[in-house]
C-alpha positions as CSV (number, residue, x, y, z in Angstrom):
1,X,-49.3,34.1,-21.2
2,X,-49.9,32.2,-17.8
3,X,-51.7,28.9,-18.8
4,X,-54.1,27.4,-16.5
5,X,-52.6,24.7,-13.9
6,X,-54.3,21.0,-14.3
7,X,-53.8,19.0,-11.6
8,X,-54.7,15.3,-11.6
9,X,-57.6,14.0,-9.7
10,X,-57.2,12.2,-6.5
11,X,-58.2,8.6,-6.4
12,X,-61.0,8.8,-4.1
13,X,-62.1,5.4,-1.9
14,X,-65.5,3.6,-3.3
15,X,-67.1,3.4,-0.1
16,X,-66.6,-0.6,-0.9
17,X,-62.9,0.4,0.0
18,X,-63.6,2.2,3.2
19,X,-64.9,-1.0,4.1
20,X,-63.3,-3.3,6.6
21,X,-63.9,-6.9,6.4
22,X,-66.1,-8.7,8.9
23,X,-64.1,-10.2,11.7
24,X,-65.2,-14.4,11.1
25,X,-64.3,-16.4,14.1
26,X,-61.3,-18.9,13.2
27,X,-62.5,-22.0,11.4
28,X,-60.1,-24.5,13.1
29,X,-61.4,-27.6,15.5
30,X,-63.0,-26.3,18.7
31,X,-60.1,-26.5,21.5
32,X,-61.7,-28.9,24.8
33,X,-63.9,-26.8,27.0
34,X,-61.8,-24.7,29.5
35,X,-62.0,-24.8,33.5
36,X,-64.0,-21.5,33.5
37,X,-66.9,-20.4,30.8
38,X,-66.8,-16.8,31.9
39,X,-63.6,-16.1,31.2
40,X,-64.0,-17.6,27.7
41,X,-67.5,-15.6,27.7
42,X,-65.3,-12.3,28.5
43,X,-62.3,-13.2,25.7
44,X,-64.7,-13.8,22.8
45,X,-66.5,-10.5,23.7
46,X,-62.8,-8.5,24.1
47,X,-61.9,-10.0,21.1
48,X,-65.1,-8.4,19.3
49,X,-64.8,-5.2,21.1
50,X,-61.0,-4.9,19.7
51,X,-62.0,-5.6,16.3
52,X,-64.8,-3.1,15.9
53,X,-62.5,-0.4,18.1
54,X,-59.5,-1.1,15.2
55,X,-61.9,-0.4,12.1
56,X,-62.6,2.7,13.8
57,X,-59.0,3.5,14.3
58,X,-58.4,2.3,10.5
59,X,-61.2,4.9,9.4
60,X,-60.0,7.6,11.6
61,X,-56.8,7.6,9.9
62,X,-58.1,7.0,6.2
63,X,-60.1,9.9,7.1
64,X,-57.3,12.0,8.0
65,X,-55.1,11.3,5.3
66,X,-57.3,12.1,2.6
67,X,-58.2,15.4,4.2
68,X,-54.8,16.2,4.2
69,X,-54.3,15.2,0.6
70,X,-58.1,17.6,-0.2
71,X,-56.5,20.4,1.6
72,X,-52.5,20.1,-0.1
73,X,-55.0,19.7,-3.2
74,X,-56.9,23.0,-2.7
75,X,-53.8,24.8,-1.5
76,X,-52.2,24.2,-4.5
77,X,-55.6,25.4,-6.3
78,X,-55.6,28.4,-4.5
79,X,-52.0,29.1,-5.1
80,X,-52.7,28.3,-9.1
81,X,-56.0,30.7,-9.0
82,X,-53.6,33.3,-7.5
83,X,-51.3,33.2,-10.4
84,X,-53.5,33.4,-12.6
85,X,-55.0,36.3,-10.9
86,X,-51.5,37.8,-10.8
87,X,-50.7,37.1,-14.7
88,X,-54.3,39.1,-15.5
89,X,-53.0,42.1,-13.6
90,X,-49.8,41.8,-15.8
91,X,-51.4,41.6,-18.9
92,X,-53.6,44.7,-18.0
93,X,-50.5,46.6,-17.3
94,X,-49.3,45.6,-20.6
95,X,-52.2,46.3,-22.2
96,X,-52.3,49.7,-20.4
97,X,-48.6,50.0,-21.2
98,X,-49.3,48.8,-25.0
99,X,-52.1,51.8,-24.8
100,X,-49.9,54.3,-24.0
101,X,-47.0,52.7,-26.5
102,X,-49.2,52.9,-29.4
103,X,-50.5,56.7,-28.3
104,X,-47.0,58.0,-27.6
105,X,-45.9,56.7,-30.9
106,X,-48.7,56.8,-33.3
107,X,-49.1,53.2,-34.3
108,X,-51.2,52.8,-37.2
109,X,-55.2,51.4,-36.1
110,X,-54.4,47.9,-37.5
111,X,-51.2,47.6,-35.5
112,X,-53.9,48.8,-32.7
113,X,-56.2,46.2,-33.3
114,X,-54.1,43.3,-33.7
115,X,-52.5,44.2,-30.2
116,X,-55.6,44.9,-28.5
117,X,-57.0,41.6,-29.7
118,X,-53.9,39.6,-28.4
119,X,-54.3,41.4,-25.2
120,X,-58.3,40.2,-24.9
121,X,-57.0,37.0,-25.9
122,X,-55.1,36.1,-23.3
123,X,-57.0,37.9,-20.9
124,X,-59.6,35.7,-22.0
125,X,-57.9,32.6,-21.4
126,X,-56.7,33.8,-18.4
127,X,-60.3,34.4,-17.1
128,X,-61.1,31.1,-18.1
129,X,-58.6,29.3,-16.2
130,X,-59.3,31.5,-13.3
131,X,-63.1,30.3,-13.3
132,X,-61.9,26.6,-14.1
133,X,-59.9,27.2,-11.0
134,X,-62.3,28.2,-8.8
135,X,-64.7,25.6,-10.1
136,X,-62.3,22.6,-9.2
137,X,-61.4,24.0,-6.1
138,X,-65.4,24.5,-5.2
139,X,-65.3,20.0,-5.9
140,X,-62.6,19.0,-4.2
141,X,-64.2,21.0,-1.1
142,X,-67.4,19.6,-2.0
143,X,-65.7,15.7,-2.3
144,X,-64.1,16.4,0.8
145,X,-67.6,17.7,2.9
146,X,-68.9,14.3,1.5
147,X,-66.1,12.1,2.4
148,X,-66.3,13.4,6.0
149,X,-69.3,12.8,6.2
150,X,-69.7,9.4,5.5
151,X,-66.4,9.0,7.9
152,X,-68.3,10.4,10.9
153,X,-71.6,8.0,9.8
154,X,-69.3,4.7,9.5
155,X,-67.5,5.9,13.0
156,X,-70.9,6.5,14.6
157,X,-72.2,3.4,13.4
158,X,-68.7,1.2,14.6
159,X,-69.4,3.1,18.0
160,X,-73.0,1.5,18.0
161,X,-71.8,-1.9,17.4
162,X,-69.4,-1.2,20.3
163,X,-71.8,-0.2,22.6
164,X,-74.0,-3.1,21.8
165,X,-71.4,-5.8,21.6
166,X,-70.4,-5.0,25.0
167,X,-74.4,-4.8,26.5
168,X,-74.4,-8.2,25.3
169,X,-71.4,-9.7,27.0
170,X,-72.7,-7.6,29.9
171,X,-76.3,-9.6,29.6
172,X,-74.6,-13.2,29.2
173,X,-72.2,-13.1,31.9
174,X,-75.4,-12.0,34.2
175,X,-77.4,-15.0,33.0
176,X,-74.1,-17.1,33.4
177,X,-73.6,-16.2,36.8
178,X,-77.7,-17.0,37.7
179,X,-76.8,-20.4,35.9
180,X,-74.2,-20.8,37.9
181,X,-75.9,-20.5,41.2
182,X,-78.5,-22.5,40.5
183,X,-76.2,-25.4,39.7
184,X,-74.3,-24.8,43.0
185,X,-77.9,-24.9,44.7
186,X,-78.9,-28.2,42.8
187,X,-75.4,-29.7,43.4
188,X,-75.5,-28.3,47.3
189,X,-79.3,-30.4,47.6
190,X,-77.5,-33.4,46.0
191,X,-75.0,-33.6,48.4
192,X,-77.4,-33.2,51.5
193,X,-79.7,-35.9,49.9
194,X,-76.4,-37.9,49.6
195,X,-75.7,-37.4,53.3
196,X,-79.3,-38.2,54.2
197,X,-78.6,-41.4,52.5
198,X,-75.2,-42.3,53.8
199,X,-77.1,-41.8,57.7
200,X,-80.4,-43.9,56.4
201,X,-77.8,-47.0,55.3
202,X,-76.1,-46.5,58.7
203,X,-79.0,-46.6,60.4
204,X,-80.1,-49.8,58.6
205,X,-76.8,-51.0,59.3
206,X,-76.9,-50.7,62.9
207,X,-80.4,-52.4,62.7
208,X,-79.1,-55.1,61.1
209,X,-76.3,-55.9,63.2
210,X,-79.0,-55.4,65.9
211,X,-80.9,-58.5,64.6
212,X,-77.9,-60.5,64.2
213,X,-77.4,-59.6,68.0
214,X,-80.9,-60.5,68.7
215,X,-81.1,-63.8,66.6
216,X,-78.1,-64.8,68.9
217,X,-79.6,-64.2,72.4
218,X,-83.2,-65.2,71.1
219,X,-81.9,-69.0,69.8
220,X,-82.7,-70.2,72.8
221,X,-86.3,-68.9,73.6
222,X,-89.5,-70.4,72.7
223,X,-91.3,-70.9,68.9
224,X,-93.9,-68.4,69.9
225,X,-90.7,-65.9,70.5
226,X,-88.9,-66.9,67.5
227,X,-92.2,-66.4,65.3
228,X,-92.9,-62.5,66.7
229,X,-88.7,-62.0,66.0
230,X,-88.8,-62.7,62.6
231,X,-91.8,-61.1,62.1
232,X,-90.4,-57.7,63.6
233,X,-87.0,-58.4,61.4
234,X,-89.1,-58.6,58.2
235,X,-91.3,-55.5,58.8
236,X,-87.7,-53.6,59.5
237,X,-86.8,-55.5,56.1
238,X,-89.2,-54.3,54.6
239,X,-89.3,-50.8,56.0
240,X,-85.5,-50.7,54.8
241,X,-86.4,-51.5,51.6
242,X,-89.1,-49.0,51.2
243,X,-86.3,-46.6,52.4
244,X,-83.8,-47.5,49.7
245,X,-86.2,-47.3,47.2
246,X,-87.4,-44.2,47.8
247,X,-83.5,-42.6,48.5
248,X,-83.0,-44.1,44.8
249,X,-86.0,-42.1,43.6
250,X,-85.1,-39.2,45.2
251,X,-81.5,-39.4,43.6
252,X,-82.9,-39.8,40.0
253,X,-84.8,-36.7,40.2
254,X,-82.0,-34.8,42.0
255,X,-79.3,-36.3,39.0
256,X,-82.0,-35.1,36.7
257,X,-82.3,-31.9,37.8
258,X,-78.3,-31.3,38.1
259,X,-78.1,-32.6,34.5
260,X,-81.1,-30.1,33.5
261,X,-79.2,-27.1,35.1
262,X,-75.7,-28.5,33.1
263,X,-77.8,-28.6,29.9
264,X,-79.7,-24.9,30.6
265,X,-75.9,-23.6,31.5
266,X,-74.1,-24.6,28.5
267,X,-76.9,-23.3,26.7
268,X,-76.9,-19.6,27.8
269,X,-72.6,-20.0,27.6
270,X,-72.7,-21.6,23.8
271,X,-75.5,-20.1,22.0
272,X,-77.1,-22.4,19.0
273,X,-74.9,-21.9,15.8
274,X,-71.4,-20.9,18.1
275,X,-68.2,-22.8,17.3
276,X,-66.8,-23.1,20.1
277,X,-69.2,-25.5,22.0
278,X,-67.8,-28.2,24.3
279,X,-69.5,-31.3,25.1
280,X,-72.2,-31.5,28.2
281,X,-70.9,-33.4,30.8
282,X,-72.5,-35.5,33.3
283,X,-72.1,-35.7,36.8
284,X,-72.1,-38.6,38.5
């Protein structure tokens, strides 16, 4: 009598296992700020990208290794159902030959009996392993249908996070770069008002080695001259004064702005709650 083939179930993943860890960004000290924060902008983002492109690999190949394993399962299922198949036909031969044993040479009807029973015994048993067969074979096709799909949901949904990982490097290197220009504009205005103020303390320069020059050929004129001189150097005096105060006004609010743009840029580069985020630095 063929007996029925057991074979033992596969381990299958929890979908816990299938499960990659989160990639955490390292937890050592922050490194000092680097000359360019685009190309740290475009590592961290690579370095994202490459994590949720090797969970995807690491699926992929889970994936095809336990459908290989389903299908050497099911083969083997098949090849078990076909035996028993095969082993039926025998015994239905040698029931037919048993038939034609007992007719040919008169076996008594108990004799009969007790043959016939054994027969539709093991045809019985055989017919049950056939159907237990088919029925395990009908599960691990059904385990396997499930397993793939939850593969192609998990690979869809690491595609996604892809996709969206790279739209939002895409998105901060464009505000970056807007940053950017604006800080060259505010650093290009500083400079001019910085040259403005270089040719306004030439120009008081010049007037005040004019008054020296003046004092000297004047010493010898009359009071009424003298008084109108110093009267004329004080309102120049004065009017450099006014000019100096108002260059160092004009500084302040260009430093502040400068320092606004710095503090704006690092912002859009080092998000609230990122580790690595250098100090803002001040230019003077």
């Amino acid at each position: 009598m063929i007996r029925a083939v057991s074979l033992p179930p596969r381990a299958f993943p929890a979908p816990s296992d299938a499960t990659l860890p989160a990639v955490l960004p390292s937890a050592s000290p922050p490194a000092p700020p680097p000359p360019s924060g685009d190309a740290v902008q475009a590592t961290i983002a690579e370095r994202f990208a490459g994590a949720y492109e090797a969970q995807l690999g690491h699926l992929t190949r889970v994936h095809s290794e336990e459908q290989r394993a389903l299908q050497a399962d099911i083969g083997a299922l098949r090849s078990s159902a076909y035996m028993a198949q095969r082993g039926a036909a025998e015994n239905r031969a040698r029931a037919e030959a048993a038939r034609q044993a007992l007719g040919a040479s008169a076996m008594n009807a108990t004799a009969m009996r007790q043959a016939l029973e054994l027969v539709r015994a093991e045809l019985a048993s055989e017919a049950n392993a056939l159907a237990a067969s088919r029925a395990n074979v009908q599960r691990q096709e059904m385990e396997l249908a499930d397993l793939q799909a939850r593969a192609q949901a998990e690979a869809s949904e690491l595609t996604a996070r892809c996709a969206d990982a790279h739209r939002r490097r895409r998105e901060q290197e464009e505000r970056a770069s807007r940053l950017a220009q604006a800080l060259q504009a505010a650093r290009r205005e500083h400079l001019a008002e910085a040259e403005a103020a270089r040719g306004h303390e030439q120009r008081a320069r010049a007037a005040l080695a004019e008054r020296e020059q003046t004092l000297w050929r004047l010493r010898s004129h009359e009071e009424s001259a003298t008084h109108s001189l110093k009267e004329a150097v004080a309102r120049l005096e004065a009017d450099f004064a006014s000019e100096r105060a108002d260059f160092k006004e004009r500084g302040r609010r260009t430093q502040a702005q400068v320092e606004e743009f710095e503090r704006l840029l690092e912002q859009r580069r080092w998000p609230p709650g990122s580790v690595f985020r250098p100090t803002a630095r001040v230019f003077g």
